[in-house]
Every structure is written in C-alpha cells, then in structure tokens.
N, CA, C and O atoms as a CHARMM CRD file, in Angstrom:
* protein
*
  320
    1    1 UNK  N      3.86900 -35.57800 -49.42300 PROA 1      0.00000
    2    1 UNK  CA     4.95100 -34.63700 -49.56700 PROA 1      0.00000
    3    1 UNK  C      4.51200 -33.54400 -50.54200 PROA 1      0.00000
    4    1 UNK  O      4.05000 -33.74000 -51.66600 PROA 1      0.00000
    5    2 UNK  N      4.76400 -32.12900 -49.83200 PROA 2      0.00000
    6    2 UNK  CA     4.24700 -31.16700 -51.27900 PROA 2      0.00000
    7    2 UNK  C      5.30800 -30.47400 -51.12100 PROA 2      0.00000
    8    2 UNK  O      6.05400 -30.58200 -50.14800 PROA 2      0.00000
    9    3 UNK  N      5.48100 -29.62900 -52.15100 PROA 3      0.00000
   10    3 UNK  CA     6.62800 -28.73100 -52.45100 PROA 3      0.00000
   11    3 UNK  C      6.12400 -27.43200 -52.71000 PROA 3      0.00000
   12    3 UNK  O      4.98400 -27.47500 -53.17400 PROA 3      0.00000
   13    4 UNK  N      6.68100 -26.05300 -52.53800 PROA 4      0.00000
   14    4 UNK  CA     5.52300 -24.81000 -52.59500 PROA 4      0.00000
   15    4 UNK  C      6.72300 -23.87100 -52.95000 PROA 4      0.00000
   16    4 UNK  O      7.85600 -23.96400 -52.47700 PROA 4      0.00000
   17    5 UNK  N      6.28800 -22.95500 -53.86100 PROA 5      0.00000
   18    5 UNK  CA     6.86400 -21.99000 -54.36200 PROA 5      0.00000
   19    5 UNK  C      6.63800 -20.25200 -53.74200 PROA 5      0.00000
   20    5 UNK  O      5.48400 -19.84900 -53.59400 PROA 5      0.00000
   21    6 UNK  N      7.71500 -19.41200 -53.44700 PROA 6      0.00000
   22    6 UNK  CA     7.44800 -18.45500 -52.39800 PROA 6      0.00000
   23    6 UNK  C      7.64700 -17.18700 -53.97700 PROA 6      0.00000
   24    6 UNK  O      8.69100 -17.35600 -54.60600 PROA 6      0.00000
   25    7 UNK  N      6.99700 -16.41700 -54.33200 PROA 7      0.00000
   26    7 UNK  CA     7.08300 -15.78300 -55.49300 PROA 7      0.00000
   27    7 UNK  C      6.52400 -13.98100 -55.27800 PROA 7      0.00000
   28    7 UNK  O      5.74800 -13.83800 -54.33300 PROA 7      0.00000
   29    8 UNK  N      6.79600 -12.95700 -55.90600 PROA 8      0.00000
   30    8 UNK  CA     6.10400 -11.97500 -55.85900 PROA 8      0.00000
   31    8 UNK  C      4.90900 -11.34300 -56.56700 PROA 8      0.00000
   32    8 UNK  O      5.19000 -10.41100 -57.32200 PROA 8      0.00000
   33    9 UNK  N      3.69700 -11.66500 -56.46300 PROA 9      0.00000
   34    9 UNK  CA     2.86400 -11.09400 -57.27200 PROA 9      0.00000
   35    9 UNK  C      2.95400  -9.40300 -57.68900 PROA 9      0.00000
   36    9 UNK  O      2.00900  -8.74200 -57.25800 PROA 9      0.00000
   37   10 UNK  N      3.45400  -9.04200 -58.06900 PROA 10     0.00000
   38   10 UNK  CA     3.92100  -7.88800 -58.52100 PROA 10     0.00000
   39   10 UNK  C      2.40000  -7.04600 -58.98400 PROA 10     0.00000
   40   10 UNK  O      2.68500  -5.89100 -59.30200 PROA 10     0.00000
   41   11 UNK  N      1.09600  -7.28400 -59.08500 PROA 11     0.00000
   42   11 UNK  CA    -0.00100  -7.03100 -59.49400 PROA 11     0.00000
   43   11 UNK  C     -0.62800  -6.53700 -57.95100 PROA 11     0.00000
   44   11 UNK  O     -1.41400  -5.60900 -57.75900 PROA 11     0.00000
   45   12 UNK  N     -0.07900  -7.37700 -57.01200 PROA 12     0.00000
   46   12 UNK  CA    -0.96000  -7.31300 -55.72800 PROA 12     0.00000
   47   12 UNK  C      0.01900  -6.70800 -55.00900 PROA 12     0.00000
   48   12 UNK  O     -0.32600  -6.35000 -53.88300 PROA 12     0.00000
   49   13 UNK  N      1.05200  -6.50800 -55.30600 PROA 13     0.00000
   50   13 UNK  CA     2.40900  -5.86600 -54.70000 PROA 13     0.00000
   51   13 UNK  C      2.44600  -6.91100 -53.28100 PROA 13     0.00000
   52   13 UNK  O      2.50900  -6.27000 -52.23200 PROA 13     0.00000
   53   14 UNK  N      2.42000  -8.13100 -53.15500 PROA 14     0.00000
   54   14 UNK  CA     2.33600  -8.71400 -51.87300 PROA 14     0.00000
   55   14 UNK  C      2.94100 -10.38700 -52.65000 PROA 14     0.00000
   56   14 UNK  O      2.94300 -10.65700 -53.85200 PROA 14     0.00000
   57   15 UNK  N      3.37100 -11.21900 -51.57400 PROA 15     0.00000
   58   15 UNK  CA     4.63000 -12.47000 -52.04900 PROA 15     0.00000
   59   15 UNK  C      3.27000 -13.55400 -51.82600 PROA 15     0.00000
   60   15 UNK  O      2.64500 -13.69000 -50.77400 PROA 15     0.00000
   61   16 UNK  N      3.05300 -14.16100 -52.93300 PROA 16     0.00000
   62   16 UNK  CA     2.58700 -15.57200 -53.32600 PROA 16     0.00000
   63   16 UNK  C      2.66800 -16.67600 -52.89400 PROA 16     0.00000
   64   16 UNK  O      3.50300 -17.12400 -53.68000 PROA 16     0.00000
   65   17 UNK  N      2.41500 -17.56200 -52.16600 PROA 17     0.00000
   66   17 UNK  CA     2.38500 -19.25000 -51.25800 PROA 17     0.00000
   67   17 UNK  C      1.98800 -19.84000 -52.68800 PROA 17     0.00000
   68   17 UNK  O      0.91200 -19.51100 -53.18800 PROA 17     0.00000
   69   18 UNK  N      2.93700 -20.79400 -53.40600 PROA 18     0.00000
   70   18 UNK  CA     1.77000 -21.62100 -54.09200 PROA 18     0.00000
   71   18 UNK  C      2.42100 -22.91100 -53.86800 PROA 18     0.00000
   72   18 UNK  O      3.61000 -22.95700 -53.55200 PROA 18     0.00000
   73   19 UNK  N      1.59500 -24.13000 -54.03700 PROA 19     0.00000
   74   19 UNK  CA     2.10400 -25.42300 -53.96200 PROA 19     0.00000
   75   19 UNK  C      2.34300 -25.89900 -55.20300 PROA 19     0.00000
   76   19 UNK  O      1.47900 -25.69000 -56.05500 PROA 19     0.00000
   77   20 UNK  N      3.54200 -26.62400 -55.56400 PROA 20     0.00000
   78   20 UNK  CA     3.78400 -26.69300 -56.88600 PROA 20     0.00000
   79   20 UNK  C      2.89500 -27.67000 -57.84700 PROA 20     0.00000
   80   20 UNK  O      2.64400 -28.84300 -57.57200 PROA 20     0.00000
   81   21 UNK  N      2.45500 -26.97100 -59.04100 PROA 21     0.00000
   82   21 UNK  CA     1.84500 -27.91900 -59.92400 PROA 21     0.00000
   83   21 UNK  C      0.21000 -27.47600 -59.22100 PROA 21     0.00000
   84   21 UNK  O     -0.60400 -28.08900 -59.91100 PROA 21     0.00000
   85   22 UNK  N     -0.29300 -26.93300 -58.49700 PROA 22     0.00000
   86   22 UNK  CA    -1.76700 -26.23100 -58.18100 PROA 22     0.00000
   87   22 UNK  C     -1.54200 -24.84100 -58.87100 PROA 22     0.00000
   88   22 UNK  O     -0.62700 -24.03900 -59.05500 PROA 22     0.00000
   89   23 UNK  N     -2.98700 -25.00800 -59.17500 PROA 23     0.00000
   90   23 UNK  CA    -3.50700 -23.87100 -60.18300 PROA 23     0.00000
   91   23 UNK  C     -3.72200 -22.17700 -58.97100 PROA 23     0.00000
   92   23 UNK  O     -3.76700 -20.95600 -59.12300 PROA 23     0.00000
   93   24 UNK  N     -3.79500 -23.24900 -57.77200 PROA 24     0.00000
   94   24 UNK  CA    -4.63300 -22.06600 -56.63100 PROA 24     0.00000
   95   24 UNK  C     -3.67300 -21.51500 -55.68700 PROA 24     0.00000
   96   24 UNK  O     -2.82200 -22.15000 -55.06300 PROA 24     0.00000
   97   25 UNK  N     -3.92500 -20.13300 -55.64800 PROA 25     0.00000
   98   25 UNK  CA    -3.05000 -19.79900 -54.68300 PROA 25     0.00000
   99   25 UNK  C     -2.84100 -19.56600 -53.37600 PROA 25     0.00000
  100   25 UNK  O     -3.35600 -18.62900 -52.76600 PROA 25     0.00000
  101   26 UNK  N     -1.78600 -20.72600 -52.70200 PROA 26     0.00000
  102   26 UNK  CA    -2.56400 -20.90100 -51.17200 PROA 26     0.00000
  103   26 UNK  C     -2.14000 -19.80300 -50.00500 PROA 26     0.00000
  104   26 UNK  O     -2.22000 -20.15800 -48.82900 PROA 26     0.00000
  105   27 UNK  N     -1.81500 -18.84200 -50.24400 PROA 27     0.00000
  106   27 UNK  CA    -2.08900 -17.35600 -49.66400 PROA 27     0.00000
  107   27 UNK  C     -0.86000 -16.29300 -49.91800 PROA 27     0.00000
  108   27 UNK  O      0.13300 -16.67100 -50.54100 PROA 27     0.00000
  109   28 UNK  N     -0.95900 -14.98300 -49.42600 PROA 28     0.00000
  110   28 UNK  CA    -0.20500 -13.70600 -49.61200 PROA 28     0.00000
  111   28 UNK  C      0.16200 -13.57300 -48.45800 PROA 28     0.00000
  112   28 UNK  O     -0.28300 -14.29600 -47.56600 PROA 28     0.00000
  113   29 UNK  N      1.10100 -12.56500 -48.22800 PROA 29     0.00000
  114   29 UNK  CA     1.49500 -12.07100 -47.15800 PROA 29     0.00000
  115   29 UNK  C      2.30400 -10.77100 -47.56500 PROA 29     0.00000
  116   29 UNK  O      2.53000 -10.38500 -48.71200 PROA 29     0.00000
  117   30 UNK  N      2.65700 -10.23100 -46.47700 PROA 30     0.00000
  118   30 UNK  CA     3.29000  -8.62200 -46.81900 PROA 30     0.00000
  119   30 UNK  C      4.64600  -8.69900 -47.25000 PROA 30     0.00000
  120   30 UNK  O      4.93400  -7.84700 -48.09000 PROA 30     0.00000
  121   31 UNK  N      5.91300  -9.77300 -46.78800 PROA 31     0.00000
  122   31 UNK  CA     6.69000 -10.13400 -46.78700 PROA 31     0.00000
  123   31 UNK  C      7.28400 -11.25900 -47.54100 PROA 31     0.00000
  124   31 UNK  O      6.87300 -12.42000 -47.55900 PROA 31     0.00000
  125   32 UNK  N      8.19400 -10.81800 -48.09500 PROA 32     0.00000
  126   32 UNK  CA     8.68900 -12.60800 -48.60000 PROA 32     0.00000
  127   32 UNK  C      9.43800 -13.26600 -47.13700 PROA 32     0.00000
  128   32 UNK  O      9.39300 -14.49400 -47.05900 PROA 32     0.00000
  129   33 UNK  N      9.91100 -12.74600 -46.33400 PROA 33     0.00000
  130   33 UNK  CA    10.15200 -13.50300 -45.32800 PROA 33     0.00000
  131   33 UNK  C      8.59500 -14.22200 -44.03500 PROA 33     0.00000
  132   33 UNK  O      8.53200 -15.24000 -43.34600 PROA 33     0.00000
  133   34 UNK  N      7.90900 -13.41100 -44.19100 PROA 34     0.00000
  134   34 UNK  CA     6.64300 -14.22200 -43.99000 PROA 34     0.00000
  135   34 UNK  C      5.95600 -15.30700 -45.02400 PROA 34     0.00000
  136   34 UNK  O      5.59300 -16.39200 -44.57100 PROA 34     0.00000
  137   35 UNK  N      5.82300 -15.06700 -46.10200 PROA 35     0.00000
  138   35 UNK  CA     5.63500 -16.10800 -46.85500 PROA 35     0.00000
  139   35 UNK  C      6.63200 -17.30600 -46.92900 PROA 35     0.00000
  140   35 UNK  O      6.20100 -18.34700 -47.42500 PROA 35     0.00000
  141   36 UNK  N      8.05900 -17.26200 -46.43800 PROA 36     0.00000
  142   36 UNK  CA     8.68700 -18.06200 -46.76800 PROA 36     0.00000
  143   36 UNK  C      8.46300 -19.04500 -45.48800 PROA 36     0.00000
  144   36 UNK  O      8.34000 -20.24800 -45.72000 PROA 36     0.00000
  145   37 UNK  N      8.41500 -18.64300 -44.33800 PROA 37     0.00000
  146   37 UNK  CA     7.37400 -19.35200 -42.97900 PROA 37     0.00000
  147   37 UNK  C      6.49500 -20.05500 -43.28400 PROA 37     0.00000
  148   37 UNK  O      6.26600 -21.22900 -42.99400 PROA 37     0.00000
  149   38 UNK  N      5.79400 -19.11000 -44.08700 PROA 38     0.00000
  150   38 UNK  CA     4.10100 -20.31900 -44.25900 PROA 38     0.00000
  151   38 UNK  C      4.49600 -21.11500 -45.31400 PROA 38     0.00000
  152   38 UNK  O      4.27800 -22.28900 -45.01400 PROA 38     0.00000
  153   39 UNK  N      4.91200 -21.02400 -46.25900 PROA 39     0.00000
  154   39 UNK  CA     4.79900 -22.17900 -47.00700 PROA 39     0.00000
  155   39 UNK  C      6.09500 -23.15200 -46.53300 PROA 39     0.00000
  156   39 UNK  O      6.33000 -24.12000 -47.25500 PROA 39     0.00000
  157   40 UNK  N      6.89700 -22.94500 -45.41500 PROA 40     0.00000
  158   40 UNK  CA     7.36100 -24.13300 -44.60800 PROA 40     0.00000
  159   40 UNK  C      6.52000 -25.01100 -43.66200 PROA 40     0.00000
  160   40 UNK  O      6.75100 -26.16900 -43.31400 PROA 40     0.00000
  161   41 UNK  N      5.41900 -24.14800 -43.29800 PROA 41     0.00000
  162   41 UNK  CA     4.29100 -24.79500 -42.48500 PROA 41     0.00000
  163   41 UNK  C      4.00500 -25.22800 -43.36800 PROA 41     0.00000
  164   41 UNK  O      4.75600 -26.18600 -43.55800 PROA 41     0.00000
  165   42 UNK  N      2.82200 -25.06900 -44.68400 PROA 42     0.00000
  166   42 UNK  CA     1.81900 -25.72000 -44.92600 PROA 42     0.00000
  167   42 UNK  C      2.98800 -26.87200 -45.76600 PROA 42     0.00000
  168   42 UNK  O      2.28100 -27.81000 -46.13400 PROA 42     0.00000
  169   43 UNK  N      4.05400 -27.06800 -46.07500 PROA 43     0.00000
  170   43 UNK  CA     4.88900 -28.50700 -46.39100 PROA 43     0.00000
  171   43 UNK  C      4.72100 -28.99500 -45.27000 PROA 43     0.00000
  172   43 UNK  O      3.86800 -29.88300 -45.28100 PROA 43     0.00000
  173   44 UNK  N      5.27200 -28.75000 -44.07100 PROA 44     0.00000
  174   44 UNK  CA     5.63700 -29.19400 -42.68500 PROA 44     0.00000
  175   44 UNK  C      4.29700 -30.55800 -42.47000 PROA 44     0.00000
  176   44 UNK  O      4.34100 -31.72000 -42.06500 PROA 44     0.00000
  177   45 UNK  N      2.95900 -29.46500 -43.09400 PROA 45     0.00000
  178   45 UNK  CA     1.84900 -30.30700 -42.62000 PROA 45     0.00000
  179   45 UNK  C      1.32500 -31.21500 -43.62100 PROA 45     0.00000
  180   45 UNK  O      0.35400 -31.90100 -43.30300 PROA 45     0.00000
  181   46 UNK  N      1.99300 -31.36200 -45.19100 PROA 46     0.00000
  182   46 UNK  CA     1.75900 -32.31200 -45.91000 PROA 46     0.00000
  183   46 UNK  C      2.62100 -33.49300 -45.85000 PROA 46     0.00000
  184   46 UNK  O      2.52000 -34.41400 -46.66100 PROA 46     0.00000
  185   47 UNK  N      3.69400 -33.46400 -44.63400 PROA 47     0.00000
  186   47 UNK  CA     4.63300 -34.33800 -44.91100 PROA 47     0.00000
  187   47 UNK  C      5.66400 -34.13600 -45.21300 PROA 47     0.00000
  188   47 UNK  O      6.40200 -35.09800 -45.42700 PROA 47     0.00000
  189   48 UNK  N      6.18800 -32.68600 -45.37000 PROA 48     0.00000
  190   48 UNK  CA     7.74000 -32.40300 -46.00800 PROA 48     0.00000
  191   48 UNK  C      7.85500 -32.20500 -47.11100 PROA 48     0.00000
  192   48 UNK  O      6.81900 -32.51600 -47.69800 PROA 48     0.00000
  193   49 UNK  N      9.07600 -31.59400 -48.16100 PROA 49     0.00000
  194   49 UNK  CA     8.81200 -31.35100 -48.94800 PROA 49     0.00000
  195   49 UNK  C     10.06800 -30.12700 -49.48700 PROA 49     0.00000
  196   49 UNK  O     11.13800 -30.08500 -48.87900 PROA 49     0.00000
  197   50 UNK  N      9.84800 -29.35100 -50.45000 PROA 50     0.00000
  198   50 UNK  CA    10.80300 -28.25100 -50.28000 PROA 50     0.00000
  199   50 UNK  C      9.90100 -27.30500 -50.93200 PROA 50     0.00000
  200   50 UNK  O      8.92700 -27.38800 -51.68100 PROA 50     0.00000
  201   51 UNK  N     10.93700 -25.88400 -50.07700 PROA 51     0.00000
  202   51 UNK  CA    10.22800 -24.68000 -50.55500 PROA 51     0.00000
  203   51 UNK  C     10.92100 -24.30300 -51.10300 PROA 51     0.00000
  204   51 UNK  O     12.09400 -24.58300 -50.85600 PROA 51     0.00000
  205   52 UNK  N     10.45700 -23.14000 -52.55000 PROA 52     0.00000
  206   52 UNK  CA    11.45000 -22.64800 -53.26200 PROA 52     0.00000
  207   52 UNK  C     11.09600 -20.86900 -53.44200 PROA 52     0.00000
  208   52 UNK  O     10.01300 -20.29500 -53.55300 PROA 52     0.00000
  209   53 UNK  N     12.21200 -20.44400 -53.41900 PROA 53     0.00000
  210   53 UNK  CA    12.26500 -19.34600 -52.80900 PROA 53     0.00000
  211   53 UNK  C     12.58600 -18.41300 -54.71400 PROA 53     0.00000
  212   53 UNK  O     12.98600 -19.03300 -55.70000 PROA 53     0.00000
  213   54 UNK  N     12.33800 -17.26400 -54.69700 PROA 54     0.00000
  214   54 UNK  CA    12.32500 -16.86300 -55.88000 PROA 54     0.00000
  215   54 UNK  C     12.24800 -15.52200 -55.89700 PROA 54     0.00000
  216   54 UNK  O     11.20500 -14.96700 -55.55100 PROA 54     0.00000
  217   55 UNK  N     13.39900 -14.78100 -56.32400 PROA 55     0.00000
  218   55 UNK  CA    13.54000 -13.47800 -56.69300 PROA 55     0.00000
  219   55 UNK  C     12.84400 -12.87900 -57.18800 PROA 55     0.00000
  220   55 UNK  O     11.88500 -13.40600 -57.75100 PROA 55     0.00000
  221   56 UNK  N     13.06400 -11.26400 -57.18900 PROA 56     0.00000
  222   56 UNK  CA    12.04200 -10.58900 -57.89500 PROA 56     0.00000
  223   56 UNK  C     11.97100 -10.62400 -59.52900 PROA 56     0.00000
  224   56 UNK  O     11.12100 -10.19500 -60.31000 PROA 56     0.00000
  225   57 UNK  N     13.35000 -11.38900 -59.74900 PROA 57     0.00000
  226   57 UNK  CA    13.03700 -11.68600 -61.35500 PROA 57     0.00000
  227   57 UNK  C     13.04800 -12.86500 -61.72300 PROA 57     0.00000
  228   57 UNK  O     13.66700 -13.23600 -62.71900 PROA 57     0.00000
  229   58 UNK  N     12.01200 -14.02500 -60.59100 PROA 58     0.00000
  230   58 UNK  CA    11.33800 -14.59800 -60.75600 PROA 58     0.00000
  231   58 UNK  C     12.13500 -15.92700 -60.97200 PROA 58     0.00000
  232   58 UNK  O     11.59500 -17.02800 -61.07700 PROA 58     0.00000
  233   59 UNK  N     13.47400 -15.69900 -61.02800 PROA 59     0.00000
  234   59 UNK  CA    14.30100 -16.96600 -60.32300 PROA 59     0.00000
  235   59 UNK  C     14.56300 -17.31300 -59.09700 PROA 59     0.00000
  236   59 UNK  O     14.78300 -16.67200 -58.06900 PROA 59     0.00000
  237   60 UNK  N     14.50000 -18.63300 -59.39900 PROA 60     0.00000
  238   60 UNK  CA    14.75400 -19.33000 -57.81500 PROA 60     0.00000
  239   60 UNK  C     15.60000 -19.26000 -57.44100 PROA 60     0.00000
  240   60 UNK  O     16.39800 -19.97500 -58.04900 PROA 60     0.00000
  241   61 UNK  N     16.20300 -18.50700 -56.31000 PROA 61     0.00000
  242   61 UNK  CA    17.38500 -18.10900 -55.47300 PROA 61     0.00000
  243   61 UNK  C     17.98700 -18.52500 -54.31400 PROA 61     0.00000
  244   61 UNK  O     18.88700 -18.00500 -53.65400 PROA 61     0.00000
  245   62 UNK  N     17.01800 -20.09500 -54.07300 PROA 62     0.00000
  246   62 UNK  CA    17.18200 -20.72600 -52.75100 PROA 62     0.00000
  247   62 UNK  C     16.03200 -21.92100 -52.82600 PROA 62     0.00000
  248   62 UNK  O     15.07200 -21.95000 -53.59600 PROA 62     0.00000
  249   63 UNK  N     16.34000 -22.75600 -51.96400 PROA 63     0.00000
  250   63 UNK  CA    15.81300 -23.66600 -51.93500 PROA 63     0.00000
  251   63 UNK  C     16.21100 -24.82000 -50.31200 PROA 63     0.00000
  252   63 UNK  O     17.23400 -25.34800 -49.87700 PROA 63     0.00000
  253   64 UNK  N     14.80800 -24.76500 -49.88500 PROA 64     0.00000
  254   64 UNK  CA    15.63800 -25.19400 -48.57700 PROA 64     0.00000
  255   64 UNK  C     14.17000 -26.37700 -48.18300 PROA 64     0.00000
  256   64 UNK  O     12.97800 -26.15500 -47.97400 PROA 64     0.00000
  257   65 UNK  N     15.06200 -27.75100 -48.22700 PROA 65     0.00000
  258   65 UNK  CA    14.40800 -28.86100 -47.26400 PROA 65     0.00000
  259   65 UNK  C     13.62600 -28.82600 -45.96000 PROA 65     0.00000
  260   65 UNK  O     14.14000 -28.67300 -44.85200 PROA 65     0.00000
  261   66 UNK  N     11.92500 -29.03300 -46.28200 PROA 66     0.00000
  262   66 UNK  CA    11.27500 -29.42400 -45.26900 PROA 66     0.00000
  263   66 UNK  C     11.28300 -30.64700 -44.82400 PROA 66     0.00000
  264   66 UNK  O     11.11200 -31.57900 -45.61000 PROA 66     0.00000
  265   67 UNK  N     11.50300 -30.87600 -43.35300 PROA 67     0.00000
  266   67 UNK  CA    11.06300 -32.35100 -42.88900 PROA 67     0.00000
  267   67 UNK  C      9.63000 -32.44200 -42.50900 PROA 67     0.00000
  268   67 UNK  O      8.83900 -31.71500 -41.90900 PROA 67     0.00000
  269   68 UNK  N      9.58400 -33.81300 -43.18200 PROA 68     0.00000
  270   68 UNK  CA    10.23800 -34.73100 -43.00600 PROA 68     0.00000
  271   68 UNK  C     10.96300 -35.25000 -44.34100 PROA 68     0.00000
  272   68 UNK  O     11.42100 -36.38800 -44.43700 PROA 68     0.00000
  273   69 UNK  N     11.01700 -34.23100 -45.41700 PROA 69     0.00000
  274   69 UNK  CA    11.00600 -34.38400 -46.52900 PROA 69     0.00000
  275   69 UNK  C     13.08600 -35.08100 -46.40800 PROA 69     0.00000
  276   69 UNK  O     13.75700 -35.05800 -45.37600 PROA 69     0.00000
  277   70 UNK  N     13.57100 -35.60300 -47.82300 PROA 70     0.00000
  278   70 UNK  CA    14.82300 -36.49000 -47.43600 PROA 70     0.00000
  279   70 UNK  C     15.49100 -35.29100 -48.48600 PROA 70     0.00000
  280   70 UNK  O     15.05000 -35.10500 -49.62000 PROA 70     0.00000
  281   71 UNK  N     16.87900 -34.35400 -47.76600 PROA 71     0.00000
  282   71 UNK  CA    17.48300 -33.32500 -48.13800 PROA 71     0.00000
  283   71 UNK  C     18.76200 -33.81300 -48.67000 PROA 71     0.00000
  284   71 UNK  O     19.78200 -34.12200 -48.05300 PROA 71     0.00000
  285   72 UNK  N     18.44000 -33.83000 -50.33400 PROA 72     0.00000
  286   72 UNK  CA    20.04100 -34.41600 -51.14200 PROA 72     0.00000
  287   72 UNK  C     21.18500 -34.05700 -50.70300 PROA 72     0.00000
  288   72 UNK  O     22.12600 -34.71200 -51.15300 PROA 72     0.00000
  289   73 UNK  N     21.42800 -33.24800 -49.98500 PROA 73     0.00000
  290   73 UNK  CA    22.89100 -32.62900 -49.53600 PROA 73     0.00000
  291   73 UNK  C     22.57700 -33.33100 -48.07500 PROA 73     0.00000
  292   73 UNK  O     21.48000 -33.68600 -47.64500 PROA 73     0.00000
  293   74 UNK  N     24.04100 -33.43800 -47.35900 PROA 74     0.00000
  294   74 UNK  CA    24.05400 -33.48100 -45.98600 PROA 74     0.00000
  295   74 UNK  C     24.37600 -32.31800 -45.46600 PROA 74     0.00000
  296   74 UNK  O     23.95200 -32.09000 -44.33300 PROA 74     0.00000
  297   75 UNK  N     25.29600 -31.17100 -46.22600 PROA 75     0.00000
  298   75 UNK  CA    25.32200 -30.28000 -45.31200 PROA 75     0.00000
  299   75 UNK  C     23.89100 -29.27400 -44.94600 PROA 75     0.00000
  300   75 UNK  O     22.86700 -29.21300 -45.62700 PROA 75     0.00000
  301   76 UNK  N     24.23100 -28.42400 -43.47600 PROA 76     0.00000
  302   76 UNK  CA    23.26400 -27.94000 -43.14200 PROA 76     0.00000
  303   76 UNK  C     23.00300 -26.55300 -43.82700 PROA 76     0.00000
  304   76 UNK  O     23.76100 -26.06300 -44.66400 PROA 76     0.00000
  305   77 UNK  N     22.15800 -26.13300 -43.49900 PROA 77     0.00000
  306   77 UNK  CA    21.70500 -25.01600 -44.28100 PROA 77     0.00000
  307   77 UNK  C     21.64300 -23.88600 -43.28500 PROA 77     0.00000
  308   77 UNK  O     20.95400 -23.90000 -42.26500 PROA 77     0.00000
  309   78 UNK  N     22.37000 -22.98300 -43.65000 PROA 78     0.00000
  310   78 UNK  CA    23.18500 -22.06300 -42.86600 PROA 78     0.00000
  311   78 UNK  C     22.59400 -20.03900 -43.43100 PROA 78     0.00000
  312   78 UNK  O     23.02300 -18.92400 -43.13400 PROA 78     0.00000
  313   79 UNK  N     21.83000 -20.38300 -44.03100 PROA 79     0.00000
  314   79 UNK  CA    21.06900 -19.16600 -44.25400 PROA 79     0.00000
  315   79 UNK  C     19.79000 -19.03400 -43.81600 PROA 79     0.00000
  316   79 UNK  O     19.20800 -17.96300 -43.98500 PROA 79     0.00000
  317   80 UNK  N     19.22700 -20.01100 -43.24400 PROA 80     0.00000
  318   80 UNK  CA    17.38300 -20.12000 -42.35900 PROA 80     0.00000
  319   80 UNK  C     17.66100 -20.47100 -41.36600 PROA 80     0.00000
  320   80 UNK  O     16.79400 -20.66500 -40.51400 PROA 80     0.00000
C-alpha cells in the first residue's frame, strides 16, 4: 500500500507526484489534474492507498481513497 502526495513545485512551475515518506520525486506533469491521475495509478499499482491532493498554499485540500486501499468513510466520493 503507498500513499502519494499531488503538490506544486512552484520552482519548475509544473505539479509534483511524490510517494509519501520518499525522498524522490516520482514525476511532473503540466496539470494538477494530470498529476492527480498518475499518482492514482502509481497507488493503484502498489496496492492502494490514498492520494493527497494539495493547494497552492501547500495544504491538503482533498484526499481521496485508492483501491484496493480500505476508505474510513462509507460515503462515496462525489468530487472525482
């Protein structure tokens, strides 16, 4: 199970993939709505997990359950 953080590098002017607690960053994209895709894939392919989604001032503004990962709420998630 990994968990990955969707962030803006503000240096590269382009949105950050990182997996939480890795030093490395597992890729960019032009979009935070493209980045927020891939780092649902690359959870998707560790097993599930959650992605966390994060404003431009660098708070987390969302947070949404990968499966196969187990999602504390039952309700569904109605903004993805």
């Amino acid at each position: 199970m990994a968990n990955y953080h969707v962030s803006k590098d503000k240096n590269k002017d382009k949105w950050r993939i990182q997996k939480e607690g890795g030093e490395k960053v597992s890729g960019y994209t032009n979009t935070q709505k493209e980045a927020e895709k891939r780092a649902k894939e690359l959870s998707s392919n560790s097993g599930g997990g959650e992605v966390r989604i994060h404003g431009l001032d660098g708070r987390i503004r969302d947070s949404d359950t990968v499966k196969p990962g187990n999602d504390p709420t039952s309700s569904k998630d109605t903004k993805h």
